[in-house]
C-alpha positions as CSV (number, residue, x, y, z in Angstrom):
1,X,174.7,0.1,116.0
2,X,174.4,-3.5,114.9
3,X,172.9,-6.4,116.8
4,X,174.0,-9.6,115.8
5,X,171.4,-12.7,117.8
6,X,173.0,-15.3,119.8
7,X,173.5,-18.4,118.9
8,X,170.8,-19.9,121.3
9,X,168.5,-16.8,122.1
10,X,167.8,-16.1,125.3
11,X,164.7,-13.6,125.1
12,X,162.3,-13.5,122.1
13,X,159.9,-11.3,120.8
14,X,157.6,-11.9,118.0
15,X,155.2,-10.1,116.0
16,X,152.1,-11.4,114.2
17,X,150.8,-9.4,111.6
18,X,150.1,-8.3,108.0
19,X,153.8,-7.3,107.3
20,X,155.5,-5.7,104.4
21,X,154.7,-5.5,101.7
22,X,151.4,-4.7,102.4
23,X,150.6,-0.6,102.4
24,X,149.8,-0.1,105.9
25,X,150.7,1.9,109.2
26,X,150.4,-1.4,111.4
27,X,152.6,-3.1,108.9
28,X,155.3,-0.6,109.6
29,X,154.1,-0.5,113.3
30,X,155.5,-4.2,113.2
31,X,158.9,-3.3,111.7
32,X,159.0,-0.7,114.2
33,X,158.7,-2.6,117.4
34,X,160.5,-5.5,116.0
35,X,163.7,-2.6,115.0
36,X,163.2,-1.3,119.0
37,X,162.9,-4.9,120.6
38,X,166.6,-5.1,119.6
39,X,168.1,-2.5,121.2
40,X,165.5,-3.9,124.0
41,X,167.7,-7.1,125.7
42,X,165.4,-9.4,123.2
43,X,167.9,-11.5,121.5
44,X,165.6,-13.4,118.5
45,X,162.9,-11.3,116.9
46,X,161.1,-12.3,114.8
47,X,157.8,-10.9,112.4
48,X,155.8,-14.2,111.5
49,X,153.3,-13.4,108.8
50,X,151.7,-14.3,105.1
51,X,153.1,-15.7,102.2
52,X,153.1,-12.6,99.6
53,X,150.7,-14.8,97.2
54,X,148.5,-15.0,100.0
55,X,148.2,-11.4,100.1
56,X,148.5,-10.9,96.4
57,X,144.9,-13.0,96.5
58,X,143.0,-11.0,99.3
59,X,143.2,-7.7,96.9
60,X,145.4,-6.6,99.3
61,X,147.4,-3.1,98.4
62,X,150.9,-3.9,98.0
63,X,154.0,-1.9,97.4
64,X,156.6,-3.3,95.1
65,X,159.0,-5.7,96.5
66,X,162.4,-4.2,95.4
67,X,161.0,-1.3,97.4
68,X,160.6,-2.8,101.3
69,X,163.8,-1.7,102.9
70,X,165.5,-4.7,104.5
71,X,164.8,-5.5,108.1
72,X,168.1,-5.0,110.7
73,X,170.2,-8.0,111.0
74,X,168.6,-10.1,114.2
75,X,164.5,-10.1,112.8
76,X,163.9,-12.3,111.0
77,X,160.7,-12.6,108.6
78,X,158.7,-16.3,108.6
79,X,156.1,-16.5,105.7
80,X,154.7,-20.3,106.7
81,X,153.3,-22.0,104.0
82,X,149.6,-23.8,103.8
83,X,148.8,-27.0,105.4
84,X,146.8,-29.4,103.6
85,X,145.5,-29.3,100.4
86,X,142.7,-27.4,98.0
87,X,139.8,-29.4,100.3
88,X,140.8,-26.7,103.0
89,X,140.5,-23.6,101.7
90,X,141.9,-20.5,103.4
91,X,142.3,-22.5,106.6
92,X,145.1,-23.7,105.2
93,X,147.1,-20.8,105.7
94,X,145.9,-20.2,108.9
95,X,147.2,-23.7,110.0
96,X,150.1,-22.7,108.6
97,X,150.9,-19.9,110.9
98,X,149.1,-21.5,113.9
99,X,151.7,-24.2,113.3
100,X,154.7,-22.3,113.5
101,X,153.8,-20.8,116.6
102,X,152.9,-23.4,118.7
103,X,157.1,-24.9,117.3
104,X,158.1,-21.4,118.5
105,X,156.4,-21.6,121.7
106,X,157.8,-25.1,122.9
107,X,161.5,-24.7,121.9
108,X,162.1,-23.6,125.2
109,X,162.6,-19.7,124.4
110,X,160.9,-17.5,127.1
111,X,159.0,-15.5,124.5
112,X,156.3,-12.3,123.9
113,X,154.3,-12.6,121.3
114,X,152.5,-9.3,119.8
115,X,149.6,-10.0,117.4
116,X,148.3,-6.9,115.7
117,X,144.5,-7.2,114.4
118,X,142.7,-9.5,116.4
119,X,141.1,-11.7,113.5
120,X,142.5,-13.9,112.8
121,X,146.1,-13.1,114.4
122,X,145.0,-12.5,118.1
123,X,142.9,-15.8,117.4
124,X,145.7,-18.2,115.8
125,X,148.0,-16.8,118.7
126,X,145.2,-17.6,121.3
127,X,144.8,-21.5,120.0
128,X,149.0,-21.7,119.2
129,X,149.0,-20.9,123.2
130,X,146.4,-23.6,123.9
131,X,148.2,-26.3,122.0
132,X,151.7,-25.5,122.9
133,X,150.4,-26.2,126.7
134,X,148.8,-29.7,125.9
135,X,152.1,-31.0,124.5
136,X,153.4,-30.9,128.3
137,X,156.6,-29.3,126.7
138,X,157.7,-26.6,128.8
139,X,155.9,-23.2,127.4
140,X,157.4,-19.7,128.7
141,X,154.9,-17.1,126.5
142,X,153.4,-13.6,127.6
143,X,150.9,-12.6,125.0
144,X,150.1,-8.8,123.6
145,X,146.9,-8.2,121.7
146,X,146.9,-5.1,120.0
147,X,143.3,-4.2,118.6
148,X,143.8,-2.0,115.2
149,X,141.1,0.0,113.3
150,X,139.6,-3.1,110.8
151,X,139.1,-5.4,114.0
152,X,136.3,-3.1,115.5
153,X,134.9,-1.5,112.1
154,X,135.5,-4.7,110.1
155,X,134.7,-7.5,112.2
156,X,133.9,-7.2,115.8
157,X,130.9,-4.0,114.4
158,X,130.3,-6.1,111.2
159,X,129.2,-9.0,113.8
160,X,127.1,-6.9,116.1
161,X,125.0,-6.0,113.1
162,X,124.4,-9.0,111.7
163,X,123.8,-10.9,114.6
164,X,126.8,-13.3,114.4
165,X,126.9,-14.0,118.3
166,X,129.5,-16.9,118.0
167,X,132.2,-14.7,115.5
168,X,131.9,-11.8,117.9
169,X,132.5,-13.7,120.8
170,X,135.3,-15.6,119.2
171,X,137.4,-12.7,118.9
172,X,136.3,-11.2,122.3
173,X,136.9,-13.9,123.7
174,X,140.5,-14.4,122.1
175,X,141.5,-10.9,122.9
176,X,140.6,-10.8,126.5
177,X,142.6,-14.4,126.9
178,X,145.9,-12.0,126.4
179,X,148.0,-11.4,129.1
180,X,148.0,-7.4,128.0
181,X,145.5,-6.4,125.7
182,X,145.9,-2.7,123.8
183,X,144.0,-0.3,121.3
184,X,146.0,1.9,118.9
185,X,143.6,4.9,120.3
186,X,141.4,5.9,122.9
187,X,138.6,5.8,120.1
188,X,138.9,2.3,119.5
189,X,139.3,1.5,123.4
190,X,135.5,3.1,123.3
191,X,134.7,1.4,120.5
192,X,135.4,-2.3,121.4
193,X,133.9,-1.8,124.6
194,X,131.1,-0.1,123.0
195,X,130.4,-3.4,120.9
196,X,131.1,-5.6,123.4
197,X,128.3,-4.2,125.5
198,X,125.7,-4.2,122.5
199,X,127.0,-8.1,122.2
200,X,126.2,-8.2,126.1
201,X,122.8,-6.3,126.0
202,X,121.6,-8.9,123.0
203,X,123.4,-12.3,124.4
204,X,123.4,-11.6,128.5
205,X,127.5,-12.3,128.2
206,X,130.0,-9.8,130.3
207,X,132.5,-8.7,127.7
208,X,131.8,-5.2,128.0
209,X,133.0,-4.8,132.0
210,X,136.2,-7.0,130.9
211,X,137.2,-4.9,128.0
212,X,136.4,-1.7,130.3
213,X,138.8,-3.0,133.0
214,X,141.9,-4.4,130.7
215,X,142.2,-2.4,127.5
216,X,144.7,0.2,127.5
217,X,145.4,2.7,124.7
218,X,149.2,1.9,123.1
219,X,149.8,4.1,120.4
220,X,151.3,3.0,117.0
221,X,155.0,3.0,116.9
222,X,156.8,5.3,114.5
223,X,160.5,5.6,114.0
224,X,160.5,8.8,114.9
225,X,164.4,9.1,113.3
226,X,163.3,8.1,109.9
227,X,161.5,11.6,109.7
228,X,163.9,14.2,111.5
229,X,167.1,13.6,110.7
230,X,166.9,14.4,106.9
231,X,169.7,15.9,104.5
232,X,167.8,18.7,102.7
233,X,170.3,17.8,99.8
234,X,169.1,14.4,100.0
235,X,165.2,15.8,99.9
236,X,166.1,18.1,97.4
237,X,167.6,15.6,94.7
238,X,164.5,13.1,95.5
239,X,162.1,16.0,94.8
240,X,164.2,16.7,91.6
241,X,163.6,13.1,90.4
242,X,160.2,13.4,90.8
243,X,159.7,16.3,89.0
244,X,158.8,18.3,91.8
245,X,161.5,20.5,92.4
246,X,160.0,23.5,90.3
247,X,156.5,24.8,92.6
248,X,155.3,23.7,95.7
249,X,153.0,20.9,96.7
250,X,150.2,19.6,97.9
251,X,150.8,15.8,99.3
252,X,148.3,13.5,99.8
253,X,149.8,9.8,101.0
254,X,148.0,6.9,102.4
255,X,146.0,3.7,100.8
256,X,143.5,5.0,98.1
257,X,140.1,4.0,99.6
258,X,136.7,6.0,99.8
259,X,137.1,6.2,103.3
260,X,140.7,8.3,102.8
261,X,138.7,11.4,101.1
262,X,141.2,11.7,98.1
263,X,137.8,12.7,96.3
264,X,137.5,15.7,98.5
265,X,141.0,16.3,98.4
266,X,141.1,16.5,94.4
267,X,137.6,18.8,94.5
268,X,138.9,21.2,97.0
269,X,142.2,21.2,95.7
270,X,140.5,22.3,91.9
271,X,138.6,25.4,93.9
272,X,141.7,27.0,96.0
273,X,142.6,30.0,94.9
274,X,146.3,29.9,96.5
275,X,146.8,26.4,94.6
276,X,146.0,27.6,91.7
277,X,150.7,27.3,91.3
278,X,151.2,24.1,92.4
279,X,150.6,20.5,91.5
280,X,148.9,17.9,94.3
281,X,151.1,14.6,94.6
282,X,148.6,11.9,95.5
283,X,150.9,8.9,96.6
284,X,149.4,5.3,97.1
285,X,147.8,2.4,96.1
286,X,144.5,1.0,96.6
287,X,140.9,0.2,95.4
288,X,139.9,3.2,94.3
289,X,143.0,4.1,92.3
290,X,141.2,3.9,89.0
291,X,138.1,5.8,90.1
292,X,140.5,8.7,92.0
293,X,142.5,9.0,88.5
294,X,139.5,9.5,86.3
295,X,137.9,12.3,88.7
296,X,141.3,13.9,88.6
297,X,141.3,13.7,84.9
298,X,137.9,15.3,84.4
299,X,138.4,18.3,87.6
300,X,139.6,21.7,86.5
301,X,143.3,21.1,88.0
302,X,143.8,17.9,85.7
303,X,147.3,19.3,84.5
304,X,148.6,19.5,87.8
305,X,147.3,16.8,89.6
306,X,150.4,13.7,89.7
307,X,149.6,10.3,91.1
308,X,152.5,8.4,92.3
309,X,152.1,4.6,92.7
310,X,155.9,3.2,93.6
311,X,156.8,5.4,96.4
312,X,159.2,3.1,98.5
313,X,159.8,3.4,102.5
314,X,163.0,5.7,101.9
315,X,161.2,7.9,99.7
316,X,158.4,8.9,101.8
317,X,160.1,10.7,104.1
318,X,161.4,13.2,101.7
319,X,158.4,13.6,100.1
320,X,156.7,14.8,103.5
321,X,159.3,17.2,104.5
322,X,159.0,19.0,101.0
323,X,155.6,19.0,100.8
324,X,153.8,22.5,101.0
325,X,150.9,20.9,103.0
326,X,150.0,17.3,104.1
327,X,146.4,16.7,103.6
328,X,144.3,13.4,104.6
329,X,140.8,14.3,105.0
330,X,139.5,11.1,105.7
331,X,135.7,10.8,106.4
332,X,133.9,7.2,108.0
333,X,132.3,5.0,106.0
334,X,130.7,1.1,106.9
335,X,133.6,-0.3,106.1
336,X,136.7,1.6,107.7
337,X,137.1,4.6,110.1
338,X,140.1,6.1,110.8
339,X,141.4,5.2,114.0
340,X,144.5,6.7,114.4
341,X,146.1,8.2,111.1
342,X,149.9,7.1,111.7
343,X,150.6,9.4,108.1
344,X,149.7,12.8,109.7
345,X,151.9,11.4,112.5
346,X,154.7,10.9,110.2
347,X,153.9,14.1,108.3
348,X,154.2,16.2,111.2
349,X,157.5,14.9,112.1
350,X,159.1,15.1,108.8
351,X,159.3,19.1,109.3
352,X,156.8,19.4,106.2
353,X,154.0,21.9,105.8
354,X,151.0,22.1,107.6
355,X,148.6,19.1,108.4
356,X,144.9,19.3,107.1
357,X,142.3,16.8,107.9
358,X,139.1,15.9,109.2
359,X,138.3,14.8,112.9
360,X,137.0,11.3,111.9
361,X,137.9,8.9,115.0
362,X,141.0,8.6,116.7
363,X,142.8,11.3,114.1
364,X,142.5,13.9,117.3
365,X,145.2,11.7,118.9
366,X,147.2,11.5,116.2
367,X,147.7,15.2,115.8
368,X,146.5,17.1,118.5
369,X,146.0,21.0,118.3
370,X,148.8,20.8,116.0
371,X,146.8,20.4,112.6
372,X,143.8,22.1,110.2
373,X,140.1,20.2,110.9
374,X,138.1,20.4,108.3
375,X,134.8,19.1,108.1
376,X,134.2,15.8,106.5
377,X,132.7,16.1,103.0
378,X,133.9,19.5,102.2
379,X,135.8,20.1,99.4
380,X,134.7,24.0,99.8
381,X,136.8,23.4,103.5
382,X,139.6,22.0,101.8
383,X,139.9,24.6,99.2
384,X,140.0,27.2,102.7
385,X,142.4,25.2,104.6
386,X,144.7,25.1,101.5
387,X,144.7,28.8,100.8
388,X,145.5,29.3,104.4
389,X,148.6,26.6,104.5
390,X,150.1,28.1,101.4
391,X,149.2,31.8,102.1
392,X,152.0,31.0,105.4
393,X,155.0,33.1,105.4
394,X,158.7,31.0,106.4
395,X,158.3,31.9,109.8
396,X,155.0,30.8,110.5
397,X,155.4,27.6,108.5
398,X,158.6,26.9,110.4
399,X,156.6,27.7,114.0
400,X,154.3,25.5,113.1
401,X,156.1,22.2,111.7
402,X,158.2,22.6,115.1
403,X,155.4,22.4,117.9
404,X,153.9,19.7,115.7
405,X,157.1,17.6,115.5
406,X,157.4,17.8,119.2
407,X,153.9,16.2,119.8
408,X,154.3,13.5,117.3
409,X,157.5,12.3,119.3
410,X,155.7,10.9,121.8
411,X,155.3,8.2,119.0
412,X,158.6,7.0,118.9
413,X,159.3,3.2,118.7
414,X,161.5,3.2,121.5
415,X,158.8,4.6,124.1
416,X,155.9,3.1,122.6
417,X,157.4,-0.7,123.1
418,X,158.9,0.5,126.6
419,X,155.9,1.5,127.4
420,X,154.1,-1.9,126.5
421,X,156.4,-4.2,127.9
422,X,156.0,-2.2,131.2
423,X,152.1,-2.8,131.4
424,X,153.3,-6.2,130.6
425,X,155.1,-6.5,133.7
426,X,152.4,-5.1,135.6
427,X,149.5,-7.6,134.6
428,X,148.4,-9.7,136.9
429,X,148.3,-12.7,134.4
430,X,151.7,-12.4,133.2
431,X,154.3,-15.4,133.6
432,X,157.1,-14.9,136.6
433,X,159.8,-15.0,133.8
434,X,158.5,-12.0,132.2
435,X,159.1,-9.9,135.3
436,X,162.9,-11.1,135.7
437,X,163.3,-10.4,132.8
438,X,162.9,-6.7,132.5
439,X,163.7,-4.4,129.2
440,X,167.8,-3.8,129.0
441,X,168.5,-0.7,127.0
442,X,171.0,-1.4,124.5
């Protein structure tokens, strides 16, 4: 169905966060819950976000931009631009975005504001809350803070160890001034409240108890229909562009980073016996792209290793459900630990073959006892786990995809934001408009 807004909205939602075009599950977790918060009674949604130079300049992996499907008519995407000039660095586009949402807070829209990754949008949301209250303008906001795998490993851990009292807190501090505040996974729910109380042991603070009491676990949000209501004929011609129509696969498709295991992948792959017939598909960009290519190059399986770097959002579907087995064997490293793994999500529901991967953080809760653990750093594993998958007769293979497609529905959009605004409701600290003004399903 098609929503068209109001002409003055009545009910707003909007969603800060890395968005498109940026490869990552949280930026499609944002499309997702801004796609649902329509068919949700909110009548302006909107995804406020970077400009795409910006993220062109962090290193950021992005796809192409002919390649982002458009967003449903009612959502619409604000890029503010930086305030000031050269003399303010990347503050600038931080004032930006702080800007526009102290403008969106005070035009008199009752509004919830979702900020995924608490640095720096859980903080610029915090401070565009603070200032929209000193204007005395009238100010109707609930606030969501939804705490994602890079603000634990990347920022709130990368504080603890270097002793940065005043960043750690800052964040803390921002996140627990939310009326609701989330974790994509019971892993990170332990793991923030594991740093806070090493921030508390060193400092004599009380994050720790706080984060104990409020965080709940809200997992991503997939749209489940992207993923099981495919036309085989539809699969079969994409696979047929690709090349990939003529022996089975094994998929790999995620950022390319150390911490994905691609290296693994590409080793154990080279020693399976039962893949000795078919090609691996490693999909993605990232920083280790160049590395990833030159260790395929130089393995035994060089001929039939392909490496895919403009696979676009209608694609990827298609590519899952053909795919002989869906591997991810991600492993933790300093810098990033898995803490969900919204792929294998999507990989199971696509019908495809069997999931393999490691149990590295929150990846448990992403697939449950519907997937192949291998242990981290294993190529020999991998090579097992493949022979197994492939060695599956139709029955089996079909068995399988089902029971794991059931569990990974508990991820779709609809019931993940449900969910959320319900908590919502419930808090304590949530404004008396926000409880009139329950969820209408559409």
């Amino acid at each position: 169905m098609t929503i068209t807004p109001r002409q003055t909205p009545t009910r707003r939602l909007v969603v800060v966060v890395r968005a498109d075009p940026v490869i990552c599950g949280h930026s499609g977790e944002a499309r997702n819950l801004a796609e649902a918060a329509l068919h949700r009674g909110f009548t302006d949604v909107r995804i406020v976000t970077w400009p795409v130079e910006r993220l062109e300049a962090a290193g950021l992996p992005l796809k192409p931009l002919d390649s982002v499907l458009p967003y449903s008519a009612g959502i619409t995407v604000e890029r503010p631009g930086p305030v000031g000039d050269y003399k303010v660095p990347d503050g600038r586009y931080l004032a930006g975005l702080t800007g526009r949402l102290v403008e969106l807070f005070t035009d008199g829209v009752p509004t919830v504001c979702l900020s995924l990754y608490l640095s720096p949008h859980t903080t610029a949301v915090t401070d565009a809350v603070r200032v929209a209250r000193s204007t005395g303008l009238p100010v109707e906001v609930a606030t969501i803070a939804e705490a994602v795998g890079s603000d634990v490993t990347n920022v709130v851990r990368s504080c603890v160890e270097d002793g940065r009292f005043g960043a750690a807190a800052h964040v803390l501090s921002g996140y627990l001034a939310s009326d609701l505040c989330v974790a994509v996974s019971r892993y990170t729910r332990d793991l923030v409240v594991a740093c806070a109380q090493e921030i508390d042991d060193r400092h004599g603070t009380f994050f720790a108890e706080q984060c104990a009491e409020r965080v709940q676990v809200s997992y991503p949000a997939i749209d489940t229909s992207a993923y099981t209501g495919l036309d085989p004929a539809v699969t079969r011609d994409v696979l047929a562009g690709r090349g990939l129509d003529d022996r089975p696969y094994v998929l790999f498709l995620s950022r390319l980073a150390a911490a994905k295991g691609v290296d693994d992948l590409i080793d154990g792959f080279a020693l399976s016996t039962r893949a000795a017939g078919a090609r691996l598909v490693v999909a993605g960009r990232g920083p280790a792209e160049a590395d990833l290519r030159a260790r395929a190059a130089a393995s035994g399986a060089a001929d039939r290793i392909v490496f895919l770097d403009d696979v676009d959002d209608a694609t990827k579907p298609h590519l899952m459900a053909g795919s002989a087995a869906f591997v991810l064997p991600s492993k933790p490293r300093p810098e990033f630990v898995e803490t969900f793994g919204i792929a294998l999500a999507e990989a199971m529901l696509s019908g495809g073959g069997p999931v393999i991967t490691t149990d590295t953080g929150g990846i448990g809760e992403a697939v449950g006892p519907h997937a192949t653990i291998v242990p981290t750093h294993s190529p020999v594993a991998v090579a097992h786990a493949l022979d197994e998958a492939l060695s599956l007769d139709a029955p089996a293979r079909r068995a399988r995809a089902d029971a794991a497609r059931t569990y990974a529905s508990q991820f779709d959009r609809a019931a993940v934001l449900d969910a959320m605004l319900a908590r919502l409701v419930a808090s304590p600290t949530a404004p008396r408009w926000v409880t009139e003004q329950r969820p209408v399903r559409a």
